[in-house]
py3Dmol code that shows the C-alpha trace and the ligand (Angstrom):
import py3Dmol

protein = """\
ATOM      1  CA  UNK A   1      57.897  14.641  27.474  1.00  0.00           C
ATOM      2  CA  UNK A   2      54.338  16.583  27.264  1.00  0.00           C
ATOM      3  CA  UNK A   3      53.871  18.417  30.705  1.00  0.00           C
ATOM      4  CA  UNK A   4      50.597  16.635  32.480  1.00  0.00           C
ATOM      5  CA  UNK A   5      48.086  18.918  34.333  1.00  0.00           C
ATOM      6  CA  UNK A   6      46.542  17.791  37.311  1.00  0.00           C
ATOM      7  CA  UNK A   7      42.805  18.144  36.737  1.00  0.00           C
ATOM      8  CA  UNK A   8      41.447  17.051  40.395  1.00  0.00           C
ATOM      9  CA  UNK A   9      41.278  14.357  43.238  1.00  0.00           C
ATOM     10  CA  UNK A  10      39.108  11.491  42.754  1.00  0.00           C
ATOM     11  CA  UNK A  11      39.076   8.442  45.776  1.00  0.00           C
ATOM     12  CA  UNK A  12      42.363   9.741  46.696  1.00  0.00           C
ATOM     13  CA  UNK A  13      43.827   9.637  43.061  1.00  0.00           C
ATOM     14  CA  UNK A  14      45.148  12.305  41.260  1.00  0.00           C
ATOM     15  CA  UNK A  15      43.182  13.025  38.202  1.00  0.00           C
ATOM     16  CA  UNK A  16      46.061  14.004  35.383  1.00  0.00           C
ATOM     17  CA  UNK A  17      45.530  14.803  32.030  1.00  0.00           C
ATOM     18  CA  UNK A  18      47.980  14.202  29.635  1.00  0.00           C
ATOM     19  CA  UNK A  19      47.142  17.313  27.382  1.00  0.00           C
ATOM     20  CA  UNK A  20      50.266  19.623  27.641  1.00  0.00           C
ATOM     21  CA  UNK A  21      49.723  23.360  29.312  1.00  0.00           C
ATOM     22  CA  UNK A  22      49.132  25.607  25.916  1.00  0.00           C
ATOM     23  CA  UNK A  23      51.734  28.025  25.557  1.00  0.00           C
ATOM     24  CA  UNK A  24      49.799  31.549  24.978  1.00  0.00           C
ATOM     25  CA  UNK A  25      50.810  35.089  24.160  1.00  0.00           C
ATOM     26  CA  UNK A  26      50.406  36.327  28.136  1.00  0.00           C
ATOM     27  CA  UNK A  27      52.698  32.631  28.728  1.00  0.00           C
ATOM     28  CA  UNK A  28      55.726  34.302  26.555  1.00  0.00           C
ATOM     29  CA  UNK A  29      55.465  37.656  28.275  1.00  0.00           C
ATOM     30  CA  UNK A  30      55.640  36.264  31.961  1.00  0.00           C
ATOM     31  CA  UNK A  31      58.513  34.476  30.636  1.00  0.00           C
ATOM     32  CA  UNK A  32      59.899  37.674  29.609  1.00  0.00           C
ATOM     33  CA  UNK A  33      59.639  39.121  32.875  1.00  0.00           C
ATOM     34  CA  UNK A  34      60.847  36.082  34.412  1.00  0.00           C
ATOM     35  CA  UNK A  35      64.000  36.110  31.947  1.00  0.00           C
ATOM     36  CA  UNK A  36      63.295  32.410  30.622  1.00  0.00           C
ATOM     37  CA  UNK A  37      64.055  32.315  27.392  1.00  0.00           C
ATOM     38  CA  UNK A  38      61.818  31.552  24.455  1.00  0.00           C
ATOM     39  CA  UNK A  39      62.410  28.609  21.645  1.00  0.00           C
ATOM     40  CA  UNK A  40      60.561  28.948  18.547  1.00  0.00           C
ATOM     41  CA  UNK A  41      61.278  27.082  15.294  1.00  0.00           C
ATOM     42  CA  UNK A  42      59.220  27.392  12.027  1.00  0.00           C
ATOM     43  CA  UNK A  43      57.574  24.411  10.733  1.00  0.00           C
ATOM     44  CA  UNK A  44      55.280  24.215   7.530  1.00  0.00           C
ATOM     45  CA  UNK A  45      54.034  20.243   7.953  1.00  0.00           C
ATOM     46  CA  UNK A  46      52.393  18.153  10.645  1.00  0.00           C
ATOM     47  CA  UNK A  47      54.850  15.232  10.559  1.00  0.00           C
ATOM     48  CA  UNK A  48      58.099  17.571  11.070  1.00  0.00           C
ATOM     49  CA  UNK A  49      55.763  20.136  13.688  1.00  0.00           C
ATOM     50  CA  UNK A  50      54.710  16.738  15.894  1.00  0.00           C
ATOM     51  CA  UNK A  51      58.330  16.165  16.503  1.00  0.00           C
ATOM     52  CA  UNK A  52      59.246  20.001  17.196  1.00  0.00           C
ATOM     53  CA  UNK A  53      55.793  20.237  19.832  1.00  0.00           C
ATOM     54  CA  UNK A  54      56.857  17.170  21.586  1.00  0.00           C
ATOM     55  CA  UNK A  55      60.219  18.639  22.183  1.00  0.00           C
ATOM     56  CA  UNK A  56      58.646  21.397  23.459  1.00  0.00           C
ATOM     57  CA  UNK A  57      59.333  24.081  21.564  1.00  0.00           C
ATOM     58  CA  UNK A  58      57.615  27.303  22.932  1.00  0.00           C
ATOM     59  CA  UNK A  59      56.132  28.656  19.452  1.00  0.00           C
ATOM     60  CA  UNK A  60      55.969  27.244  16.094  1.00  0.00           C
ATOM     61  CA  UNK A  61      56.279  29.748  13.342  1.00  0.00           C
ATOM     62  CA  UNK A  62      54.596  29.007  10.087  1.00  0.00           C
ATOM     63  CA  UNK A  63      56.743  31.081   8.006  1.00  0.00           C
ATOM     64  CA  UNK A  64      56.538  32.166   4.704  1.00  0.00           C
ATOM     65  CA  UNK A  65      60.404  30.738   4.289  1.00  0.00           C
ATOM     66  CA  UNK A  66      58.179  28.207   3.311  1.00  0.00           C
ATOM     67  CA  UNK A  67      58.270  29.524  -0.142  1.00  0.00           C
ATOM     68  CA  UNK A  68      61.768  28.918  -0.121  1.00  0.00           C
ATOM     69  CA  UNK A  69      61.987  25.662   2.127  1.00  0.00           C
ATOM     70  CA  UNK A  70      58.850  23.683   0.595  1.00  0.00           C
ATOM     71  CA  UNK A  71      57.897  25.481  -2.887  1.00  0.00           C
ATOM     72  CA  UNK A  72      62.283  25.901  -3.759  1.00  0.00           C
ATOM     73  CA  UNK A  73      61.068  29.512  -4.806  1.00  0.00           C
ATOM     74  CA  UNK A  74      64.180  32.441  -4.320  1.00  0.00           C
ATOM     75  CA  UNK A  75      62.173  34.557  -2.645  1.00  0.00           C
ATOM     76  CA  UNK A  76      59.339  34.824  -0.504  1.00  0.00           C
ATOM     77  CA  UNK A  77      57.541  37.059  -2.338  1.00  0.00           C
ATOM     78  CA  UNK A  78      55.533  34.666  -4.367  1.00  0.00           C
ATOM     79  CA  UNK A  79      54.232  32.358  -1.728  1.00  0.00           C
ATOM     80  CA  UNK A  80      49.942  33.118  -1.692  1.00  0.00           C
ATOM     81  CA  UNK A  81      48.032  33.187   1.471  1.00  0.00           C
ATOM     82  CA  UNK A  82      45.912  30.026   0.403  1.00  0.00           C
ATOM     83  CA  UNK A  83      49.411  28.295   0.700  1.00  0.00           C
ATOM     84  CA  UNK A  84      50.076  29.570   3.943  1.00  0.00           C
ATOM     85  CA  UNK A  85      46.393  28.237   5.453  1.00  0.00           C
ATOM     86  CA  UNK A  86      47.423  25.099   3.893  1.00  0.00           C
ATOM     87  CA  UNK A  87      50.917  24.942   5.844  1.00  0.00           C
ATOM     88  CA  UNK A  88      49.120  26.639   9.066  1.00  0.00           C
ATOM     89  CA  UNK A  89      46.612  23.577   8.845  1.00  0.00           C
ATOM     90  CA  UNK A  90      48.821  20.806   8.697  1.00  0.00           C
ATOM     91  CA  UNK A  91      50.718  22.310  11.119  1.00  0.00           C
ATOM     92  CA  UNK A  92      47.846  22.846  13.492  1.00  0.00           C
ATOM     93  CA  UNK A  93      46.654  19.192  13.132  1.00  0.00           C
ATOM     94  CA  UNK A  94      49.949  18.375  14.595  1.00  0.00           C
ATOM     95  CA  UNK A  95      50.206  20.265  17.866  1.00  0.00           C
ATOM     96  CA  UNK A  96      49.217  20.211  21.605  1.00  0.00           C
ATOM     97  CA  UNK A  97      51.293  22.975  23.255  1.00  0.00           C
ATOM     98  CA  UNK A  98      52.835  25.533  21.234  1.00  0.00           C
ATOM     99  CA  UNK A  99      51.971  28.631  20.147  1.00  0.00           C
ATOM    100  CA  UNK A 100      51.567  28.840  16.239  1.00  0.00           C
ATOM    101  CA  UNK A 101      52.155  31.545  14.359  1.00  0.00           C
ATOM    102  CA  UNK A 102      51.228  31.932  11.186  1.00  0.00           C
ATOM    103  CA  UNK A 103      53.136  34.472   8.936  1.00  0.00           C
ATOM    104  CA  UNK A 104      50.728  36.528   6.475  1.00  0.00           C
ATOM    105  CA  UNK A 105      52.211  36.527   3.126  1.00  0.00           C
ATOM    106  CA  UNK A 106      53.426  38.843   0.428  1.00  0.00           C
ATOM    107  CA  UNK A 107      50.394  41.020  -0.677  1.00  0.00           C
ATOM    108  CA  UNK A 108      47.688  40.253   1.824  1.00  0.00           C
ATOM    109  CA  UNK A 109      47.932  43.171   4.288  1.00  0.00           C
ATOM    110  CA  UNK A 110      50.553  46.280   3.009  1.00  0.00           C
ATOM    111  CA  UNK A 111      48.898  49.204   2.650  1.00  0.00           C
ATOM    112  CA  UNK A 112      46.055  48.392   3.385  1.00  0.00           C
ATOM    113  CA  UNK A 113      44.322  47.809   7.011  1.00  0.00           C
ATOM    114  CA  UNK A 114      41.281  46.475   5.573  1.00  0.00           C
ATOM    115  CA  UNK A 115      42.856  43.599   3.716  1.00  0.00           C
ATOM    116  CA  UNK A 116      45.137  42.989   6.026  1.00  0.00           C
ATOM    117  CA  UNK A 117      41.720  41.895   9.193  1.00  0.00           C
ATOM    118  CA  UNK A 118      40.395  40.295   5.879  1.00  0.00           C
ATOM    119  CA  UNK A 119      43.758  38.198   5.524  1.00  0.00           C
ATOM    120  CA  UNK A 120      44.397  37.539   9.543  1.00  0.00           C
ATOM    121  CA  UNK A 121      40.528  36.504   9.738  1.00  0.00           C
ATOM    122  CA  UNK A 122      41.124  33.787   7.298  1.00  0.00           C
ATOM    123  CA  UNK A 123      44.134  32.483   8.760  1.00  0.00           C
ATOM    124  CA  UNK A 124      42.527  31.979  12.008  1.00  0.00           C
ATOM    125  CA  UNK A 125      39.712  30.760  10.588  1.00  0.00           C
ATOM    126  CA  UNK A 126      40.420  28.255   7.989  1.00  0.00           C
ATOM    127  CA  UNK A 127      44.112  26.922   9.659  1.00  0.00           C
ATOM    128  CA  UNK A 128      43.232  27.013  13.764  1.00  0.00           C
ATOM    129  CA  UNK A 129      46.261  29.160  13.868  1.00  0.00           C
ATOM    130  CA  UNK A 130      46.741  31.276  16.787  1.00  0.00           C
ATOM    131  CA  UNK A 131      48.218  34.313  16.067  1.00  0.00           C
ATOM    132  CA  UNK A 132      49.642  36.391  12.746  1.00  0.00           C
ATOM    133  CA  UNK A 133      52.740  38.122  12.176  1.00  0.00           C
ATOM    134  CA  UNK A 134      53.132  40.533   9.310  1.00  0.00           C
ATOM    135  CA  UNK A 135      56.543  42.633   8.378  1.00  0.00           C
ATOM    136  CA  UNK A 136      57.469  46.241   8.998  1.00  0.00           C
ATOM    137  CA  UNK A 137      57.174  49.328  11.283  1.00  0.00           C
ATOM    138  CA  UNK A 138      55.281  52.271  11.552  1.00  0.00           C
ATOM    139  CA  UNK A 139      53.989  51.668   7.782  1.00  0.00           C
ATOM    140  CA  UNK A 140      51.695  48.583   9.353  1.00  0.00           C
ATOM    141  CA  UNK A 141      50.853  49.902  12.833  1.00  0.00           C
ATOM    142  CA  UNK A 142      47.460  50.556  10.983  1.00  0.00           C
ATOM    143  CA  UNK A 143      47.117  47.232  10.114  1.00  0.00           C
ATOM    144  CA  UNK A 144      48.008  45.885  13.421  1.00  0.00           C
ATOM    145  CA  UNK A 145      45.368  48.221  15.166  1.00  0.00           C
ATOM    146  CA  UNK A 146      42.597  46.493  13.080  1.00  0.00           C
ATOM    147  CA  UNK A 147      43.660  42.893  12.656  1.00  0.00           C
ATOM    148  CA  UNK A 148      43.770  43.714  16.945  1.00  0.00           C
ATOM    149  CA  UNK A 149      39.913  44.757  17.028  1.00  0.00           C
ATOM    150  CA  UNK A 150      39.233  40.966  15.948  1.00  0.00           C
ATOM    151  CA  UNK A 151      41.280  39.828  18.850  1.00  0.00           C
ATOM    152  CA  UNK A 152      43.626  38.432  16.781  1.00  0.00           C
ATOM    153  CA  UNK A 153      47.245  38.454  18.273  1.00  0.00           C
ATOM    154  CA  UNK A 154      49.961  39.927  16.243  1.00  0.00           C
ATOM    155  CA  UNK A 155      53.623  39.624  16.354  1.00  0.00           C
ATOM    156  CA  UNK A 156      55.847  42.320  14.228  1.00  0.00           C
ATOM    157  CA  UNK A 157      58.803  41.855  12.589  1.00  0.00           C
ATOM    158  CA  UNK A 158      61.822  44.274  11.830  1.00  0.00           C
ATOM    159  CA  UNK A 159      65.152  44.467  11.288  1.00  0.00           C
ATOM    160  CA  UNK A 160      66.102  42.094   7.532  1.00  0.00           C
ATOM    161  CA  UNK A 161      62.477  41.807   6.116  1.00  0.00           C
ATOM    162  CA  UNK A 162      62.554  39.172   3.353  1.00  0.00           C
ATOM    163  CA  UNK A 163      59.338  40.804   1.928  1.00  0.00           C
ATOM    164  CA  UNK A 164      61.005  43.431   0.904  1.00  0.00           C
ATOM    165  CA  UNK A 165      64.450  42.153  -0.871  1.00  0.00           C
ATOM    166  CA  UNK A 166      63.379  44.041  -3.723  1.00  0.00           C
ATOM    167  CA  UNK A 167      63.886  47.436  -1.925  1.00  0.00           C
ATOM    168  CA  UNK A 168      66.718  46.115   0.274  1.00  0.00           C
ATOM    169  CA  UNK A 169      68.540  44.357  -2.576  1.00  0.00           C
ATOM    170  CA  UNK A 170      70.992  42.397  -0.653  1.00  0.00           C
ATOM    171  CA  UNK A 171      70.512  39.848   2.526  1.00  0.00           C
ATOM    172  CA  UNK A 172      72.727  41.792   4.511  1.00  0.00           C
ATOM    173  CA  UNK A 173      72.533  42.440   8.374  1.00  0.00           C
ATOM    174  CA  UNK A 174      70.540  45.403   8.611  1.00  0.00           C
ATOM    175  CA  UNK A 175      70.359  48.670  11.125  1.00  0.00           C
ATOM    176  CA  UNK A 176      74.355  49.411  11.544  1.00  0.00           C
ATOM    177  CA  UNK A 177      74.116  52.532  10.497  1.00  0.00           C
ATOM    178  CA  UNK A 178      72.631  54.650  13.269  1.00  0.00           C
ATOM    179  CA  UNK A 179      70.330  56.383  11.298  1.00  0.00           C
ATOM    180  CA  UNK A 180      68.922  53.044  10.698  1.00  0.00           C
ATOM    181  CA  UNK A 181      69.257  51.957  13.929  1.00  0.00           C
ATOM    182  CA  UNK A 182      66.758  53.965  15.323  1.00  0.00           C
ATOM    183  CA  UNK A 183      64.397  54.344  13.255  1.00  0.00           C
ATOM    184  CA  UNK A 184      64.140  50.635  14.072  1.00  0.00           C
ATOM    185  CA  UNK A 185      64.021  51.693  17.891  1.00  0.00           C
ATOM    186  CA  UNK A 186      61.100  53.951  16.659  1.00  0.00           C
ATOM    187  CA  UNK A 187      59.290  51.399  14.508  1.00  0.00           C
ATOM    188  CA  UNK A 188      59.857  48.678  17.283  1.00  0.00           C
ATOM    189  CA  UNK A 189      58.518  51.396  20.117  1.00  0.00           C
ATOM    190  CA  UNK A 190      55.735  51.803  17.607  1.00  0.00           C
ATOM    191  CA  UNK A 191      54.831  47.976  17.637  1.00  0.00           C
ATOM    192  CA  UNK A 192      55.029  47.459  21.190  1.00  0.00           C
ATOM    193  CA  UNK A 193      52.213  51.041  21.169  1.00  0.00           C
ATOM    194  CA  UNK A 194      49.943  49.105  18.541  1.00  0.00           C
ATOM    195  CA  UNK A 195      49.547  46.499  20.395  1.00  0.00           C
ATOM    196  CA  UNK A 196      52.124  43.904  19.257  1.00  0.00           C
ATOM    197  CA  UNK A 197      52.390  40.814  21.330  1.00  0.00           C
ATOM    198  CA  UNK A 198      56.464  40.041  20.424  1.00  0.00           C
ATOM    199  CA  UNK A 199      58.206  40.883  17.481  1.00  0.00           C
ATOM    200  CA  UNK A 200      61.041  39.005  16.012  1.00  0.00           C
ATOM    201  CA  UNK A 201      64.286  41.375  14.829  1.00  0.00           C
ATOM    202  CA  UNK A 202      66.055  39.773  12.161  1.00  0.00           C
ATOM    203  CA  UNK A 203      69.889  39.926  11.332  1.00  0.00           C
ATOM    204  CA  UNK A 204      70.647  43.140  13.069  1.00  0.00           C
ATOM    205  CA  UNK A 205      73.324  43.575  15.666  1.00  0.00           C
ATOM    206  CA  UNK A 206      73.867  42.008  18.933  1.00  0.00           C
ATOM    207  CA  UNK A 207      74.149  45.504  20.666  1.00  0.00           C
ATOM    208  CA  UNK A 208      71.435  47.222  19.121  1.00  0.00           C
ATOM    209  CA  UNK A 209      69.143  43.761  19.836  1.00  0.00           C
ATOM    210  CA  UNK A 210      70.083  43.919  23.108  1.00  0.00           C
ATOM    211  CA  UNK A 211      69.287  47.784  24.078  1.00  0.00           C
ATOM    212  CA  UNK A 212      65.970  47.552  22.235  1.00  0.00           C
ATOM    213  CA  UNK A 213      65.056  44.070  24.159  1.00  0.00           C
ATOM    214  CA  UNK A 214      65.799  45.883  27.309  1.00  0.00           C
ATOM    215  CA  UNK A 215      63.726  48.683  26.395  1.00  0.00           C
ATOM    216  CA  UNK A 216      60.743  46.951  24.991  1.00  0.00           C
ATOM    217  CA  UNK A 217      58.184  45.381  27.747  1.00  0.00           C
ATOM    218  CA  UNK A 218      56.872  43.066  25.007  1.00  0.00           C
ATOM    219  CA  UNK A 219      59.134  39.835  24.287  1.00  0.00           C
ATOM    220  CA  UNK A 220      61.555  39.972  21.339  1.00  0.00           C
ATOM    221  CA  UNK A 221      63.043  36.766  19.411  1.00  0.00           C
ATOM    222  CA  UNK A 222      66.040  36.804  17.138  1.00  0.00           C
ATOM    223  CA  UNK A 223      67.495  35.378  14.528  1.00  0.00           C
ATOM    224  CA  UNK A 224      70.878  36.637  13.638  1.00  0.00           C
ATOM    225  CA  UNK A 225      70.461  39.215  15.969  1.00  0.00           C
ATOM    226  CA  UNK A 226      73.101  38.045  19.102  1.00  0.00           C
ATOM    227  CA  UNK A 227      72.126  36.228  22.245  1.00  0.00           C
ATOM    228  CA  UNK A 228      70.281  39.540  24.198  1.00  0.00           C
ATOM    229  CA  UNK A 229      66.918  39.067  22.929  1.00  0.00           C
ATOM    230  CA  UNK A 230      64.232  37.114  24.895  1.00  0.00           C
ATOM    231  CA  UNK A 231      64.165  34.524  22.675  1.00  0.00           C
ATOM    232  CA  UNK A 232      65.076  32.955  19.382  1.00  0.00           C
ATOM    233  CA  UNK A 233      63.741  31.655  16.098  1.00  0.00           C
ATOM    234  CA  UNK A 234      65.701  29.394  13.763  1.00  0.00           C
ATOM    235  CA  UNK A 235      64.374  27.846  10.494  1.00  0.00           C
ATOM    236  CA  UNK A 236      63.619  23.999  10.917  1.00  0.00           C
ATOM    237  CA  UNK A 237      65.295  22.726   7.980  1.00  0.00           C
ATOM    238  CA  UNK A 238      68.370  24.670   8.459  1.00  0.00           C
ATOM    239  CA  UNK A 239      69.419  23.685  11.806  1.00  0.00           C
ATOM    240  CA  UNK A 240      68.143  20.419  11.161  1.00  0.00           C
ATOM    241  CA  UNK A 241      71.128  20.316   8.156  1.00  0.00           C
ATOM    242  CA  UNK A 242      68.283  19.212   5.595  1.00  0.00           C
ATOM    243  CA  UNK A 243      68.900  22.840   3.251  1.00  0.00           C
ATOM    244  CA  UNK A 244      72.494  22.709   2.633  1.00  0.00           C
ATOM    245  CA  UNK A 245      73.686  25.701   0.396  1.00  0.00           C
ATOM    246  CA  UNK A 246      72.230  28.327   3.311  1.00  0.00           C
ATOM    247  CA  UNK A 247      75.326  28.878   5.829  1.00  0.00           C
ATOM    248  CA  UNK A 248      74.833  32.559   6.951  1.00  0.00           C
ATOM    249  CA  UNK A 249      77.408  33.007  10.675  1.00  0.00           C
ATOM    250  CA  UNK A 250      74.310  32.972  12.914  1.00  0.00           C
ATOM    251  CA  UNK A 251      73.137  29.695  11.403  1.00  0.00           C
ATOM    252  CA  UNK A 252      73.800  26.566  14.319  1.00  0.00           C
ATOM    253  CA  UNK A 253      73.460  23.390  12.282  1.00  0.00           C
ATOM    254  CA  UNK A 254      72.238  21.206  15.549  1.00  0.00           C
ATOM    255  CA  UNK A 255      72.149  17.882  13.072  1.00  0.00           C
ATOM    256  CA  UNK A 256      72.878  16.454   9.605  1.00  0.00           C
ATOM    257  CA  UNK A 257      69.479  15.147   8.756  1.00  0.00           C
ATOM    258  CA  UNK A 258      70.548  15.768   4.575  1.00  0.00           C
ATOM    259  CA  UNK A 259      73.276  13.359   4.860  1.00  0.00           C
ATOM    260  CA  UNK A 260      71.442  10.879   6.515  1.00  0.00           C
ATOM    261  CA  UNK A 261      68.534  10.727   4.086  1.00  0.00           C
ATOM    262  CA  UNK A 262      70.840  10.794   1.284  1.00  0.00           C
ATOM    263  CA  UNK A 263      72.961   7.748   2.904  1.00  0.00           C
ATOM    264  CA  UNK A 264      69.090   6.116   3.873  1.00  0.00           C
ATOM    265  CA  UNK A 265      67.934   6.638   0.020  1.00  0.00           C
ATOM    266  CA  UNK A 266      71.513   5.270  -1.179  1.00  0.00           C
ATOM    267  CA  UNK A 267      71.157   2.780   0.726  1.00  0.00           C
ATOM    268  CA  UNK A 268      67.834   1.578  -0.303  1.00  0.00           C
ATOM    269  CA  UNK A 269      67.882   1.820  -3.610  1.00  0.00           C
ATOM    270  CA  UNK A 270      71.125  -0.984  -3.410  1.00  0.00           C
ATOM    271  CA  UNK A 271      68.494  -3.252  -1.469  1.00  0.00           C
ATOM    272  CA  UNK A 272      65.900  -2.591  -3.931  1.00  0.00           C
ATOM    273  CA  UNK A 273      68.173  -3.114  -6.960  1.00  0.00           C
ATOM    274  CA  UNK A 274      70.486  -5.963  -5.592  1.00  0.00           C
ATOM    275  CA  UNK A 275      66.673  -7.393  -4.566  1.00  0.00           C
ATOM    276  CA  UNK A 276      67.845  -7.894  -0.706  1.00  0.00           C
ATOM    277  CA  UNK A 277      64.532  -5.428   0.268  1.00  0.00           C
ATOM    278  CA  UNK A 278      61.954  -6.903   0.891  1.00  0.00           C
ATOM    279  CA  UNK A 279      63.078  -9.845   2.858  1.00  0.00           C
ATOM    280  CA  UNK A 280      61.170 -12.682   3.687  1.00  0.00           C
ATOM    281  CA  UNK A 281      60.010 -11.534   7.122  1.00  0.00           C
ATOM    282  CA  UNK A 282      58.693  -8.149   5.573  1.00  0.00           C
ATOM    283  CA  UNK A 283      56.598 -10.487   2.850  1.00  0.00           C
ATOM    284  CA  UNK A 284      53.014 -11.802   3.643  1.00  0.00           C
TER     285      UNK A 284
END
"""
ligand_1 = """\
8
LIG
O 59.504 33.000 7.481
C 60.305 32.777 8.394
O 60.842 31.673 8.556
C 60.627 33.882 9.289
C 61.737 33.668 10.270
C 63.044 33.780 9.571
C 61.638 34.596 11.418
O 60.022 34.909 9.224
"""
view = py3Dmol.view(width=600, height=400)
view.addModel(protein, "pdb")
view.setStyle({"model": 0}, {"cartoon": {"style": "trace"}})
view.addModel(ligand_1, "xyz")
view.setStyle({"model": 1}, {"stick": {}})
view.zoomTo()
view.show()
């Protein structure tokens, strides 16, 4: 149920709005310090994001899995930032209390800080979004520092970055080496110093999660990255059981939405072709 905020007294009557209390960037670092944890969930649609905001999710990330989730592409290295304004739009449309993120894709901000305000301007502009977040360390702490002197909110992301599968190669869970493991300390330390509002560590381990969450004063959301961090992030249509041949270990499947359109499609087409649908009482 959407939160109502009382807005005054009038004859004796509370005055309550039902708009929901927006869920902002200073919201999910209180909640830090107050050690409630943080639900996000992607979403790249208004129909599906309606349903996740009245749940109350706390953030809605409109990812650039979308490439993979809505376009079927392998990566998500092709998906253009037109695309993503489109998803952040229809997304946008849909809610009343989360934070959206919108994820800036492939090509519109590495190496160069310029691009990269040019890119985050647009998002906020053309989709209502309300903040960015862009993959990588100390390589984008440029980038961040500008898109920042717009006032536009960033959130990092380290750890498996699927931008960069060509250099990485594999899917695998990143930072166990120690090496690796702190440079991500360092890049995550250089974040936070930036001016990062959260970042999101992806597929690394629990322990190293867990010391870096602890050491960070900025909120940090995981996803295959153990139960330590402040918060987490699945992708919609994976817990929801609607992609099917994704089953990494730190994937909960909370429903089985696949089988039940497949049975609900099944199903209809019998009605259709054994001419039971439409009934007389759906007929005019
Ligand atoms: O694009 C996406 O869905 C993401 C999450 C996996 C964090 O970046």
């Amino acid at each position: 149920m959407k939160s109502a905020t009382v807005l005054g007294i009038l004859q004796g009557e509370q005055v309550v709005s039902s708009r929901a209390k927006k869920v902002t960037t200073h919201i999910l670092q209180e909640m830090k310090r107050s050690n409630e944890k943080i639900a996000m969930l992607t979403a790249y649609d208004y129909s599906l994001a309606r349903l996740v905001d009245e749940a109350g999710v706390d953030v809605i990330l409109v990812g650039d899995s979308a490439s993979n989730v809505m376009a079927g592409n392998d990566t998500t290295v092709p998906i253009t930032l037109e695309q993503m304004i489109y998803h952040a739009q229809c997304v946008v449309n849909a809610v009343d209390r989360a934070l959206v993120v919108v994820d800036m894709p492939f090509g519109s901000y590495q190496g160069d800080s310029k691009l990269a305000l040019k890119s985050a301007i647009r998002i906020m502009k053309e989709s209502g979004g309300h903040a960015v977040k862009i993959e990588g360390g100390k390589e984008i702490v440029d980038s961040v520092k500008r898109i920042l002197t717009a006032g536009i909110p960033v959130m990092g992301h380290l750890g498996l970055t699927p931008q960069s599968i060509y250099k990485f190669g594999t899917y695998s869970v990143r930072a166990k080496e120690e090496a690796e493991a702190n440079r991500l300390m360092e890049d995550a330390m250089a974040l936070q110093e930036a001016g990062c509002f959260s970042v999101v560590f992806e597929k690394i381990p629990a322990d190293l999660a867990k010391k870096v969450s602890e050491t960070l004063d900025i909120p940090t959301i995981g996803i295959g990255a153990g139960p330590h961090c402040d918060g987490q992030v699945l992708v919609l249509h994976d817990m929801l059981g609607i992609t099917k041949d994704f089953s990494p270990r730190f994937l909960r499947r909370y429903s089985d939405v696949g089988s039940a359109v497949d049975k609900a499609v099944r199903d209809y087409i019998d009605d259709v072709r054994g001419g039971s649908f439409p009934a007389q009482e759906e007929s005019y």
